[in-house]
The first five atom37 places (N, CA, C, CB, O) and aatype in JSON, in Angstrom:
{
  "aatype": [20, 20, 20, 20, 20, 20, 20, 20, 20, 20, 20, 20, 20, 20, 20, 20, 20, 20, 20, 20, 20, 20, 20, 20, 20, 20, 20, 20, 20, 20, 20, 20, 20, 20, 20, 20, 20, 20, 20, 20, 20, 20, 20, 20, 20, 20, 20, 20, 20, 20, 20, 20, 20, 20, 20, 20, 20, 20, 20, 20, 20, 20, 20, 20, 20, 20, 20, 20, 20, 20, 20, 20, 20, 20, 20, 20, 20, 20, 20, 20, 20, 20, 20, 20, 20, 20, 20, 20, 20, 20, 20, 20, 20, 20, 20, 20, 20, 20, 20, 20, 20, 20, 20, 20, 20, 20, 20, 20, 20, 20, 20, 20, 20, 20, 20, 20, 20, 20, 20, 20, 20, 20, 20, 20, 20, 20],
  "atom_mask": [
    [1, 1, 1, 1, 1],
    [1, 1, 1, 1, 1],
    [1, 1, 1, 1, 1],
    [1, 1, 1, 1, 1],
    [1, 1, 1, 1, 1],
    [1, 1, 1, 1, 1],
    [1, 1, 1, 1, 1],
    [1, 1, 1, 1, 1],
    [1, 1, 1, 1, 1],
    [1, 1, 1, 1, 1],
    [1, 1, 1, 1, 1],
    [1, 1, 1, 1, 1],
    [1, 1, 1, 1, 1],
    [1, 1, 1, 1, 1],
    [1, 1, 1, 1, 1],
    [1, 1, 1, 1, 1],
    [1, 1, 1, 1, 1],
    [1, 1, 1, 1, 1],
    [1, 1, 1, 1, 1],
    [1, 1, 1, 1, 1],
    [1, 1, 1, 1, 1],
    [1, 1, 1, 1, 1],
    [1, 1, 1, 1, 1],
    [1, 1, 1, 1, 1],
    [1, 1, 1, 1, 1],
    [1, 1, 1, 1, 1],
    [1, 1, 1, 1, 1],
    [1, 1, 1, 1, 1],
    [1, 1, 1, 1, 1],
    [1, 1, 1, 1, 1],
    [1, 1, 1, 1, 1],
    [1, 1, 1, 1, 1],
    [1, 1, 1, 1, 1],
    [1, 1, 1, 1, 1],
    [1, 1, 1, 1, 1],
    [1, 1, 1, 1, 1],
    [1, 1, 1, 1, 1],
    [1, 1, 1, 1, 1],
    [1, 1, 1, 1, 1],
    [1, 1, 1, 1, 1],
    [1, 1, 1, 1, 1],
    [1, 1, 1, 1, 1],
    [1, 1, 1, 1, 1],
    [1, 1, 1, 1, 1],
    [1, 1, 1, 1, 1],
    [1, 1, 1, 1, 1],
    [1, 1, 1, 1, 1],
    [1, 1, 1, 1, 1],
    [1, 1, 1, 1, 1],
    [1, 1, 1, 1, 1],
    [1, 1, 1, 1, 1],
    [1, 1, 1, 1, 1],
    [1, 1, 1, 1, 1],
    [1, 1, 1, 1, 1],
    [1, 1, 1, 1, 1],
    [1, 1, 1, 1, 1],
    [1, 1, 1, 1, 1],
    [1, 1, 1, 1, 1],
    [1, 1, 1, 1, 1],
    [1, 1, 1, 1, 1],
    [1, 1, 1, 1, 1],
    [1, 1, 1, 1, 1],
    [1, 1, 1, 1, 1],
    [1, 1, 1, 1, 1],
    [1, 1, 1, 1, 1],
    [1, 1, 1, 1, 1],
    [1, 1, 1, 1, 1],
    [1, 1, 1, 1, 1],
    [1, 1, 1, 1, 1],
    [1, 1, 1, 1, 1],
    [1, 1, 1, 1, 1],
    [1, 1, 1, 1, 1],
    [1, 1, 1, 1, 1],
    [1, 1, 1, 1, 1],
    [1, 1, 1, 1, 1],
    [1, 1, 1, 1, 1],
    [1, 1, 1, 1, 1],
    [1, 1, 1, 1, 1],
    [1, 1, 1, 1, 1],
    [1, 1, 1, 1, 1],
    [1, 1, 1, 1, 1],
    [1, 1, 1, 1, 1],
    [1, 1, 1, 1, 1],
    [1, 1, 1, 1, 1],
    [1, 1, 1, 1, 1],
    [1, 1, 1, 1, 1],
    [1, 1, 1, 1, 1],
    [1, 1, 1, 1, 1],
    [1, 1, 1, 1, 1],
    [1, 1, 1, 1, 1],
    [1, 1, 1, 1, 1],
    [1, 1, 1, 1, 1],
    [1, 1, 1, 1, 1],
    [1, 1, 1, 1, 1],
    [1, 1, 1, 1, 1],
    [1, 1, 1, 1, 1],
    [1, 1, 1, 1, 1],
    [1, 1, 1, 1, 1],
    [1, 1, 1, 1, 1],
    [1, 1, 1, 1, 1],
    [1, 1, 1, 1, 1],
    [1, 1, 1, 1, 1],
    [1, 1, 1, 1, 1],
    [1, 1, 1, 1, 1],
    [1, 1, 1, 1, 1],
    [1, 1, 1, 1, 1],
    [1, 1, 1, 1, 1],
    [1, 1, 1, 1, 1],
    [1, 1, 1, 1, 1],
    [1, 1, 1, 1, 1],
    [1, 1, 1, 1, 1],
    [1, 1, 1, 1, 1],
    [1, 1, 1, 1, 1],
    [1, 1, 1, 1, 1],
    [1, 1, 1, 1, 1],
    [1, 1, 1, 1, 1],
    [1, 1, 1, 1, 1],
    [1, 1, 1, 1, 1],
    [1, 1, 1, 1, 1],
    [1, 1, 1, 1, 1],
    [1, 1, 1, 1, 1],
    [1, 1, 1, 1, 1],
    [1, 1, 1, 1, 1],
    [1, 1, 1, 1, 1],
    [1, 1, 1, 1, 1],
    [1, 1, 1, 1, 1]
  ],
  "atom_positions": [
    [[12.84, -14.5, 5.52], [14.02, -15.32, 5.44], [13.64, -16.79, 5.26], [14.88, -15.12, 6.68], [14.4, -17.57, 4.69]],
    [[12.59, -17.12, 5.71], [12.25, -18.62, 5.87], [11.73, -18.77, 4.21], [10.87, -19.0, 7.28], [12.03, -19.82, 3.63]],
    [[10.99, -17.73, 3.52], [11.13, -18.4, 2.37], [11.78, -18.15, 1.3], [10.27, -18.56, 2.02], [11.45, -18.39, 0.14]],
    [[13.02, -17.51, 1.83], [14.67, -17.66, 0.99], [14.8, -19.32, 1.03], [16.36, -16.75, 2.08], [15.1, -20.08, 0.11]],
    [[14.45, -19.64, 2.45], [15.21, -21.17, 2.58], [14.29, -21.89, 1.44], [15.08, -22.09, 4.41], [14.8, -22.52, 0.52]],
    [[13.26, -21.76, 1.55], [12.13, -22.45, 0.78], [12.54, -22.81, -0.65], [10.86, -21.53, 0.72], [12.84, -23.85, -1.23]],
    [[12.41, -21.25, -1.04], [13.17, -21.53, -2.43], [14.35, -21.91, -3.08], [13.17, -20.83, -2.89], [14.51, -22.19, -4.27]],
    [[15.17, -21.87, -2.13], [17.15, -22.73, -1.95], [16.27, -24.04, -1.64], [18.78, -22.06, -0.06], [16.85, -24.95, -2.23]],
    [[15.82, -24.24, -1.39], [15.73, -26.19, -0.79], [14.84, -26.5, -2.36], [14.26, -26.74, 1.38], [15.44, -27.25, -3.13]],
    [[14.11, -26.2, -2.62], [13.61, -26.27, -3.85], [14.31, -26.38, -5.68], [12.93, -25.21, -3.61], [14.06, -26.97, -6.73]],
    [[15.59, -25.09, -4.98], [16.46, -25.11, -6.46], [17.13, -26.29, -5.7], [17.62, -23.52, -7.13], [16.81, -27.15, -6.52]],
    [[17.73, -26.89, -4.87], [18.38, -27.91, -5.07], [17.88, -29.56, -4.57], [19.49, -27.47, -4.54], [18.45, -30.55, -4.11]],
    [[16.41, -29.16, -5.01], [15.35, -30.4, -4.97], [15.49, -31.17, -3.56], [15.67, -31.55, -6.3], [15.26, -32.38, -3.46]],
    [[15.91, -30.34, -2.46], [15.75, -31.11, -1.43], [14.85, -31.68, -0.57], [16.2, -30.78, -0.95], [14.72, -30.86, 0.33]],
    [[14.13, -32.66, -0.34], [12.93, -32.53, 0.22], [11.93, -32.31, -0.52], [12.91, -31.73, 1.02], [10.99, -32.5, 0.24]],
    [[11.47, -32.01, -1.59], [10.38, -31.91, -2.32], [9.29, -32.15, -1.98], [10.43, -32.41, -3.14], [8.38, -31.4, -2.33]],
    [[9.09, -33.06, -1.36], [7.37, -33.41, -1.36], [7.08, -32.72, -0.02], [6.82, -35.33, -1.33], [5.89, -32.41, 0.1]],
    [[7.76, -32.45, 0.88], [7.85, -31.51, 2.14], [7.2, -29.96, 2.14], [9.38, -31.35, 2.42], [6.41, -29.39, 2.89]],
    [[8.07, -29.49, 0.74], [7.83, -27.93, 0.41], [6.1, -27.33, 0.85], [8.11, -27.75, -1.5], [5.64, -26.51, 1.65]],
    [[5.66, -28.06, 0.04], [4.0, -27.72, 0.27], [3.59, -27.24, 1.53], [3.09, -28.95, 0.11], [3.19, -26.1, 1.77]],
    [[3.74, -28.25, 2.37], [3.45, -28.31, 3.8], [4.67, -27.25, 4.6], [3.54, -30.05, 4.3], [4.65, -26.93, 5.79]],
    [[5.41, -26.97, 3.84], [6.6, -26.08, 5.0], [6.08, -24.55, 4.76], [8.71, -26.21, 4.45], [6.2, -23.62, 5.56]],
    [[5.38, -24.49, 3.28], [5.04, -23.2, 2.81], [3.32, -22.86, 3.53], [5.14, -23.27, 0.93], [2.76, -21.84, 3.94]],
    [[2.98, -24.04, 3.43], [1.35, -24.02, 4.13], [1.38, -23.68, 5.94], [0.51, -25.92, 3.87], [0.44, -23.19, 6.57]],
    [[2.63, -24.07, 6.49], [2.67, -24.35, 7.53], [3.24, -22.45, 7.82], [3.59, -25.86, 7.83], [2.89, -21.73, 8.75]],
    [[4.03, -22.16, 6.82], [4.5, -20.54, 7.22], [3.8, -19.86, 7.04], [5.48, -19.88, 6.7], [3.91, -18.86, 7.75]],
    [[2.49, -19.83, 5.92], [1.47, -19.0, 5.99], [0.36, -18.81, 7.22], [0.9, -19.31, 4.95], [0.04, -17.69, 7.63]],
    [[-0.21, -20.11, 7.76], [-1.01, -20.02, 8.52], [-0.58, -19.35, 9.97], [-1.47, -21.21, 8.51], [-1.35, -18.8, 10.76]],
    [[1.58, -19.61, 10.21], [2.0, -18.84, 11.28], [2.25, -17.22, 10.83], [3.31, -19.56, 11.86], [2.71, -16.44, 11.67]],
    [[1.9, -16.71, 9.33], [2.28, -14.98, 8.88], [0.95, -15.15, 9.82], [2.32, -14.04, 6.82], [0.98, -15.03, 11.04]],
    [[-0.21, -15.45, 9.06], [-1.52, -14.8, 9.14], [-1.73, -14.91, 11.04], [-2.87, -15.81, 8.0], [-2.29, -13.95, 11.59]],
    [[-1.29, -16.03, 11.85], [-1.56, -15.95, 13.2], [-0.49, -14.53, 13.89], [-1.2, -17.62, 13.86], [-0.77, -13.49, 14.47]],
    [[0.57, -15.07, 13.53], [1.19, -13.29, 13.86], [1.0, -12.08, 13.45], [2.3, -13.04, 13.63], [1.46, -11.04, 13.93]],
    [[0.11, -12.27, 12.26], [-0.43, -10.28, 11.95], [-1.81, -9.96, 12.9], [-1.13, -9.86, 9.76], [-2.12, -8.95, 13.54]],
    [[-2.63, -11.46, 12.67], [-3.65, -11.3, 13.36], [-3.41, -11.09, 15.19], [-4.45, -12.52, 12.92], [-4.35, -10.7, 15.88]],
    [[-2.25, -11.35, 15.7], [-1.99, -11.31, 17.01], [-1.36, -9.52, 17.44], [-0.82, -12.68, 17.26], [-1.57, -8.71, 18.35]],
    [[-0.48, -9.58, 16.11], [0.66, -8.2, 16.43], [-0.05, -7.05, 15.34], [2.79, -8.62, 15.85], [-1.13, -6.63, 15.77]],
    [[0.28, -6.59, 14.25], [-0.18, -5.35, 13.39], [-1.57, -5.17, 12.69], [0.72, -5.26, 12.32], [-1.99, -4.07, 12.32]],
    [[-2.26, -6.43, 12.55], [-3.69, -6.9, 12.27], [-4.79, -6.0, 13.15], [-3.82, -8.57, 12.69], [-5.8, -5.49, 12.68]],
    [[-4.45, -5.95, 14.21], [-5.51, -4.78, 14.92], [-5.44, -4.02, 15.2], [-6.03, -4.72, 15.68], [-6.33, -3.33, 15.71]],
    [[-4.33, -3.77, 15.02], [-3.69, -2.04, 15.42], [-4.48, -1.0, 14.6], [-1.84, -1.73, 14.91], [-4.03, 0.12, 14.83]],
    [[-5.54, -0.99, 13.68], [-5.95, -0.05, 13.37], [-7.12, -0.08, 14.33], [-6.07, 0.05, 12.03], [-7.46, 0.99, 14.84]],
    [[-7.67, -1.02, 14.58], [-9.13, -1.32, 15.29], [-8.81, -0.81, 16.74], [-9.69, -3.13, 15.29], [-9.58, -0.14, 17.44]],
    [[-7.42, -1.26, 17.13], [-7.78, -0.85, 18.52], [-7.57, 0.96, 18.52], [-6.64, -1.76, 19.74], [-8.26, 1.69, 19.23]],
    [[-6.2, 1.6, 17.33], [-6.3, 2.91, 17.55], [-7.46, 3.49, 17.12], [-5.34, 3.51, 17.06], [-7.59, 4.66, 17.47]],
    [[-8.34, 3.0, 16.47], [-9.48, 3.66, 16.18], [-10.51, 3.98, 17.39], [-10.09, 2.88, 15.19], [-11.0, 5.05, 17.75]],
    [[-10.62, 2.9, 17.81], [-11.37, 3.12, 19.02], [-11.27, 3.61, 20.42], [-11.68, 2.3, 19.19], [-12.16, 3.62, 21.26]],
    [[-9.38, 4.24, 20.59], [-8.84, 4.74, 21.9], [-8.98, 6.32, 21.19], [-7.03, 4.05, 22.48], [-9.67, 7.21, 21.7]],
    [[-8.28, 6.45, 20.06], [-8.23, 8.28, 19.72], [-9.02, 9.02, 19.4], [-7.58, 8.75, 18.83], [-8.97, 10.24, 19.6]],
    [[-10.44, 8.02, 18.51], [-11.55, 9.4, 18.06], [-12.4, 9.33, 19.28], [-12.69, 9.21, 16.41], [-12.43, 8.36, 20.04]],
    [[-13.12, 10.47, 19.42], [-14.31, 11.07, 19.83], [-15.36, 10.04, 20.0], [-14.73, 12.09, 18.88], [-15.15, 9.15, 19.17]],
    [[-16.2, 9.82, 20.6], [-17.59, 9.33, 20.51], [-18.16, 9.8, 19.46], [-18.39, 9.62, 21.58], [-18.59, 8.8, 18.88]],
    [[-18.52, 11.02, 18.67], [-19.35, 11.18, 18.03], [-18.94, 11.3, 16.69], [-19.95, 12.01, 18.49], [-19.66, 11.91, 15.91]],
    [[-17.63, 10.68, 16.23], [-17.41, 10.38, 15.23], [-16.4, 8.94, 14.61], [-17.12, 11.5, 15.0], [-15.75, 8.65, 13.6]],
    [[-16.88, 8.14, 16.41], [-16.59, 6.82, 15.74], [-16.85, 6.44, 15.28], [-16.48, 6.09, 15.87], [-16.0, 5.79, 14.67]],
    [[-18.3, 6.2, 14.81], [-19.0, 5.31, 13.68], [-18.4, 5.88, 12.2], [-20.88, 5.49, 13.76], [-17.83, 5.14, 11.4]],
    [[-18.53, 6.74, 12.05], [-18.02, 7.57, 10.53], [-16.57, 7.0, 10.8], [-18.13, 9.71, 10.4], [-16.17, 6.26, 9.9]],
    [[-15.69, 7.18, 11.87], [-14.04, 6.87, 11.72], [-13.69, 5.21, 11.43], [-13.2, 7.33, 13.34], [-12.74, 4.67, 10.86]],
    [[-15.19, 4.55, 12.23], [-14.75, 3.07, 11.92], [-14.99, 2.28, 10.79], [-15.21, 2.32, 12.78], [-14.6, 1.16, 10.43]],
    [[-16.03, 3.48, 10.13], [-16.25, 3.16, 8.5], [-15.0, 3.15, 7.62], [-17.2, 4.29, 7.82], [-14.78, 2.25, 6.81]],
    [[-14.26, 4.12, 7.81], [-13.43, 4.16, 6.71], [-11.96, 3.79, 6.97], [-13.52, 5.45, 6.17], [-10.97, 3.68, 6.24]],
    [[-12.26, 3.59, 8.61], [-10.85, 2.28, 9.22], [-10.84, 1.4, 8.39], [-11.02, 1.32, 10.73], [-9.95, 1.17, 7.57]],
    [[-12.26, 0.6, 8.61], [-12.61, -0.77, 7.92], [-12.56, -0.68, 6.16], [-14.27, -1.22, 8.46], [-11.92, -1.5, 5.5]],
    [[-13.19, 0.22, 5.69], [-12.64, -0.01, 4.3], [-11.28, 0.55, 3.68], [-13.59, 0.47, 3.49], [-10.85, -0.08, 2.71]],
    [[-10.65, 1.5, 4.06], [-9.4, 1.25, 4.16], [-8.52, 0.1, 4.54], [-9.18, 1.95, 4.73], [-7.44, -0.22, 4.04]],
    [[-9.04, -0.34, 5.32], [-7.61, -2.02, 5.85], [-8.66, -3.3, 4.92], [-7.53, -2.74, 8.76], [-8.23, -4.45, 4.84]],
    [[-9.47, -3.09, 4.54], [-10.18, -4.3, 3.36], [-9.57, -3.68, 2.05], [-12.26, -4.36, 3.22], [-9.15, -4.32, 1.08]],
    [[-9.61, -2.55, 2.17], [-9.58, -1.94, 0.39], [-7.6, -2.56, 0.16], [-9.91, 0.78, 0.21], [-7.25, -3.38, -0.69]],
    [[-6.84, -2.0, 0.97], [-5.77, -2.21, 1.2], [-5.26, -4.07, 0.94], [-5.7, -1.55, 2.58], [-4.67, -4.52, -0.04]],
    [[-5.55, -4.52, 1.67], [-5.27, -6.08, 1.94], [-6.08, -6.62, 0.28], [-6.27, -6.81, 3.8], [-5.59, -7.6, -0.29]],
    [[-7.14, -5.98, -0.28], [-7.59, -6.6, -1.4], [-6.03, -6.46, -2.13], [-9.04, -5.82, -2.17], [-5.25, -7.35, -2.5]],
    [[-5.9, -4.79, -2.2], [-4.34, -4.52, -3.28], [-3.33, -5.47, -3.09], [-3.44, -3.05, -2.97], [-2.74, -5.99, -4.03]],
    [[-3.1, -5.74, -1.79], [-1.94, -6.86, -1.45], [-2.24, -7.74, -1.85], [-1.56, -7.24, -0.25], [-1.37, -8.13, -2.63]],
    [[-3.68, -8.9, -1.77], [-3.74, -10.11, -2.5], [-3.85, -9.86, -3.95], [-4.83, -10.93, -2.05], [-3.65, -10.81, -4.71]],
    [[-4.18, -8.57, -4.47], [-4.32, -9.17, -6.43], [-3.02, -8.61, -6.76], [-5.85, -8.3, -7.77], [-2.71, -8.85, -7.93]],
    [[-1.94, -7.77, -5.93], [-0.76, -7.67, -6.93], [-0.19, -8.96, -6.09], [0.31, -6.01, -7.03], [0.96, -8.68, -6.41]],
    [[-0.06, -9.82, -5.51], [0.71, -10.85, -5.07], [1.11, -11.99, -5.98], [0.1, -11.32, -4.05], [1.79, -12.98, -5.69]],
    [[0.62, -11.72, -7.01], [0.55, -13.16, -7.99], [1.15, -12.35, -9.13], [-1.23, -14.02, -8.41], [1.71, -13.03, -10.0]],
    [[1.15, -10.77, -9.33], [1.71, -10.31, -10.31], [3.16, -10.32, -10.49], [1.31, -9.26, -10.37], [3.9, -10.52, -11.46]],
    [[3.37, -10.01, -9.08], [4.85, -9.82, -8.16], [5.47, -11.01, -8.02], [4.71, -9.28, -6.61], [6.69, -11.08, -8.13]],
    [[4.88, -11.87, -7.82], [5.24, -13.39, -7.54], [5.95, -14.04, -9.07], [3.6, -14.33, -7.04], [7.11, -14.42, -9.23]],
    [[5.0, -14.02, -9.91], [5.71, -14.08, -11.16], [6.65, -12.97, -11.53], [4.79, -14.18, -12.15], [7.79, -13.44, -11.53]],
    [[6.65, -11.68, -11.86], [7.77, -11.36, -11.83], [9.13, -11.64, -11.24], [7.57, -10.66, -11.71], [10.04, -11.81, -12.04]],
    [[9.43, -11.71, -9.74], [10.04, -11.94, -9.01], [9.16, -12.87, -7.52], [10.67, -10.66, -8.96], [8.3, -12.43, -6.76]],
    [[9.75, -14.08, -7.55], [9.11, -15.38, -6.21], [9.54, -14.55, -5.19], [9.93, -17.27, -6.02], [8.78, -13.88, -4.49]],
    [[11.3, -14.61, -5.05], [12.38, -13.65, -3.55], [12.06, -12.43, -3.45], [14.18, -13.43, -3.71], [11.85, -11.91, -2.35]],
    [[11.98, -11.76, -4.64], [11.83, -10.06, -4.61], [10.46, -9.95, -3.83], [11.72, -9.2, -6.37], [10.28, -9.31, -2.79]],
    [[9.71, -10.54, -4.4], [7.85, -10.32, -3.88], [8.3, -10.24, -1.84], [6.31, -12.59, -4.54], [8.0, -9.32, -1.08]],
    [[9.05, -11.51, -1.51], [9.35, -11.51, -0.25], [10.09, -10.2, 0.16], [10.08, -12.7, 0.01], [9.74, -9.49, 1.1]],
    [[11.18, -9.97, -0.66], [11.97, -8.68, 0.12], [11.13, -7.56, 0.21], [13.3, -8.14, -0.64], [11.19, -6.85, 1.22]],
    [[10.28, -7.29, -0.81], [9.39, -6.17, -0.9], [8.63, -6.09, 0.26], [8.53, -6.22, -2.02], [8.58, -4.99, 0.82]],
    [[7.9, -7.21, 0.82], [7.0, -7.62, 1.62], [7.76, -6.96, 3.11], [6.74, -9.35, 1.43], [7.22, -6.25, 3.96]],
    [[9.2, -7.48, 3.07], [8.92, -7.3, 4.1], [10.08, -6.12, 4.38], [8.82, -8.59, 4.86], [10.71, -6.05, 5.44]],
    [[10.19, -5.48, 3.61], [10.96, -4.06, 3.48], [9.54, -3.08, 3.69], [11.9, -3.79, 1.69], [9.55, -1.96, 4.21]],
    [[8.58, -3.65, 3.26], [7.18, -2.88, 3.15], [6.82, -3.13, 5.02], [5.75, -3.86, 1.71], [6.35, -2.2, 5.66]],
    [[7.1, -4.39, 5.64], [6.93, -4.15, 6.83], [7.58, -3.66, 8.03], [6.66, -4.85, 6.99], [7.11, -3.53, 9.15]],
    [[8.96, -3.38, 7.52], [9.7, -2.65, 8.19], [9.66, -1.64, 8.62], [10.36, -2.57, 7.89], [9.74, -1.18, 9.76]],
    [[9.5, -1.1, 7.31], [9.0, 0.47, 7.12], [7.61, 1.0, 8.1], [8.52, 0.64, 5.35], [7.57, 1.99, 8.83]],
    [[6.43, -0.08, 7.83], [5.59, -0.23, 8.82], [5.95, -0.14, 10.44], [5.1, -1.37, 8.53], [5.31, 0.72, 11.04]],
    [[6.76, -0.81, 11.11], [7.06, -0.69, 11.85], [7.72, 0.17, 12.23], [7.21, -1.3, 11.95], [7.24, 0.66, 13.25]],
    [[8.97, 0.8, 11.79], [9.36, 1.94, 11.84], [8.17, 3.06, 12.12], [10.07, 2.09, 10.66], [8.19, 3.75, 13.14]],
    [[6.73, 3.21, 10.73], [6.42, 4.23, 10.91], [5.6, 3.77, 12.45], [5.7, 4.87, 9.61], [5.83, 4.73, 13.18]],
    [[4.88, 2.88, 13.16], [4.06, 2.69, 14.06], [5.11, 3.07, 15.49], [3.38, 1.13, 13.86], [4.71, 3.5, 16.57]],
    [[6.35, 2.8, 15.12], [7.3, 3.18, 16.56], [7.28, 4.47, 16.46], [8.95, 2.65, 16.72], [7.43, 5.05, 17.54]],
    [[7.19, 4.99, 15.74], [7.58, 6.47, 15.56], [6.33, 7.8, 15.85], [8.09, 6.52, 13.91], [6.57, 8.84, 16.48]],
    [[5.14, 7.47, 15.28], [4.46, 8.39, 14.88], [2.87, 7.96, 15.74], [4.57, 8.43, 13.17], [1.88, 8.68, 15.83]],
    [[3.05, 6.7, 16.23], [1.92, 5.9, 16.71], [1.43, 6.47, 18.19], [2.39, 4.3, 16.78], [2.34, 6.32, 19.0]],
    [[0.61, 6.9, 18.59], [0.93, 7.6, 20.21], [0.41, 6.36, 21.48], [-0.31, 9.4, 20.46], [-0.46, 5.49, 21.41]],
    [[0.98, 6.58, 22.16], [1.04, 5.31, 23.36], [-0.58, 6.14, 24.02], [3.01, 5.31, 24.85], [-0.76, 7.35, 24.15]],
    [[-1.46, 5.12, 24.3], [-2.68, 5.57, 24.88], [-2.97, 4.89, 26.05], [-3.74, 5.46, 24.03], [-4.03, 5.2, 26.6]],
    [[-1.95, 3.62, 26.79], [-1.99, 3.11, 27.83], [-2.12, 4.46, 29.11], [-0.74, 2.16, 27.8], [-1.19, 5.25, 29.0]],
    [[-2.94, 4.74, 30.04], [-3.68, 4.88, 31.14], [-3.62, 6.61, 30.86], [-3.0, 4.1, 32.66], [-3.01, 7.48, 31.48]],
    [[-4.19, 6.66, 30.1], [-5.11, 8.09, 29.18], [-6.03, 8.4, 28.83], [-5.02, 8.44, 28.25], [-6.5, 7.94, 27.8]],
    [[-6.66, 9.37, 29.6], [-8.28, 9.24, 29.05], [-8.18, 9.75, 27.69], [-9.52, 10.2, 29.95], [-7.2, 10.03, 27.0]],
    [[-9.76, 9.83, 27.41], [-9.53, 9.81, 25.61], [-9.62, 11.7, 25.68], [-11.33, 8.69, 24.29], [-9.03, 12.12, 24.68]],
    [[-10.17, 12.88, 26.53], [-9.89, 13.82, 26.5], [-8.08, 14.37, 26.75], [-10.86, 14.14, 27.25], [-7.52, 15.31, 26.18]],
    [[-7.57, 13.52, 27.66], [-5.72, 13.77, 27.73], [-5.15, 13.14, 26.02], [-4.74, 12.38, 29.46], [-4.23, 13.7, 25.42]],
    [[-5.79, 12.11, 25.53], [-5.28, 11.66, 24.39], [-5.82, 13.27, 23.39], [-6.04, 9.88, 23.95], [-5.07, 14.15, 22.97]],
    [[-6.79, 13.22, 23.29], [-7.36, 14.26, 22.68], [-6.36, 15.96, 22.68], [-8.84, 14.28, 23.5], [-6.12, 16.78, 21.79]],
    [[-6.11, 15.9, 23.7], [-5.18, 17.26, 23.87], [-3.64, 17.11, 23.74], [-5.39, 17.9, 25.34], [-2.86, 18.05, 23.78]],
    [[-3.37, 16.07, 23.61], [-2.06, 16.04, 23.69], [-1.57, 15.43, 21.52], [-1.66, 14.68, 25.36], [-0.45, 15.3, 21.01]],
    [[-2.86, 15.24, 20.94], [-2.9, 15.28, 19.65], [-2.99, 16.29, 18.82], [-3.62, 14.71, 19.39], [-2.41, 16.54, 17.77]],
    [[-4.13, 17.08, 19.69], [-3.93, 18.14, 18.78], [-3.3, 19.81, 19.35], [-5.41, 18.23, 18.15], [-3.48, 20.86, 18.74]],
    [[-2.62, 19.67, 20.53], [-1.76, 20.37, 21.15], [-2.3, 21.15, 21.97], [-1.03, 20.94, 20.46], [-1.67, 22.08, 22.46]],
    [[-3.7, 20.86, 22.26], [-4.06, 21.84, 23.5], [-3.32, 21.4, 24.94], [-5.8, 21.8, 23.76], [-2.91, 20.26, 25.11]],
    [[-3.18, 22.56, 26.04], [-3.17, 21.59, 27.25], [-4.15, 21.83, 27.99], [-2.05, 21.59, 28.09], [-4.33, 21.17, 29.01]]
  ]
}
């Protein structure tokens, strides 16, 4: 929503020399809130649900999965951007909704669980 406003203050040249800094100033607070809230959520489920003896193999392909991923997001961002500046945003964050949705939903709570109760209750033993 904040850079709906961005681009309305812009079509009607308000503030101009401001924009830079309002857009520099909202990126560095996306990147501090992913890095605080959805940014580690793979790192930390990686390391509460697998096994010992196949974390190293699971944290391999955590990690290039969420690099391989985030590369796709930065090189279509400029494709998208020119096509559509607002759309690129709605996408973005219809794309994080959905994210969230799926992490409320499907994500399993591992607060005061050992990793054998996590373990059985994943793959349905009791």
């Amino acid at each position: 929503m904040f850079f709906f406003c961005l681009f309305l203050r812009q079509q009607m040249n308000v503030l101009p020399e401001l924009i830079p800094i309002f857009v520099f100033v909202n990126i560095l607070v996306y990147f501090g809130c992913f890095a605080f809230g959805i940014g580690g959520l793979p790192w930390v489920i990686m390391s509460e649900i697998f096994p010992i003896n196949i974390k190293v193999s699971a944290g391999t392909i955590v990690a290039l999965t969420s690099w391989t991923s985030g590369w796709f997001v930065s090189y279509a961002f400029n494709f998208m951007f020119e096509w559509s500046a607002q759309g690129t945003f709605y996408i973005f964050a219809a794309v994080g909704g959905m994210s969230f949705i799926f992490i409320w939903m499907l994500v399993p709570e591992t607060k005061g669980q050992s990793l054998e109760e996590l373990q059985a209750s994943l793959t349905g033993t009791s």
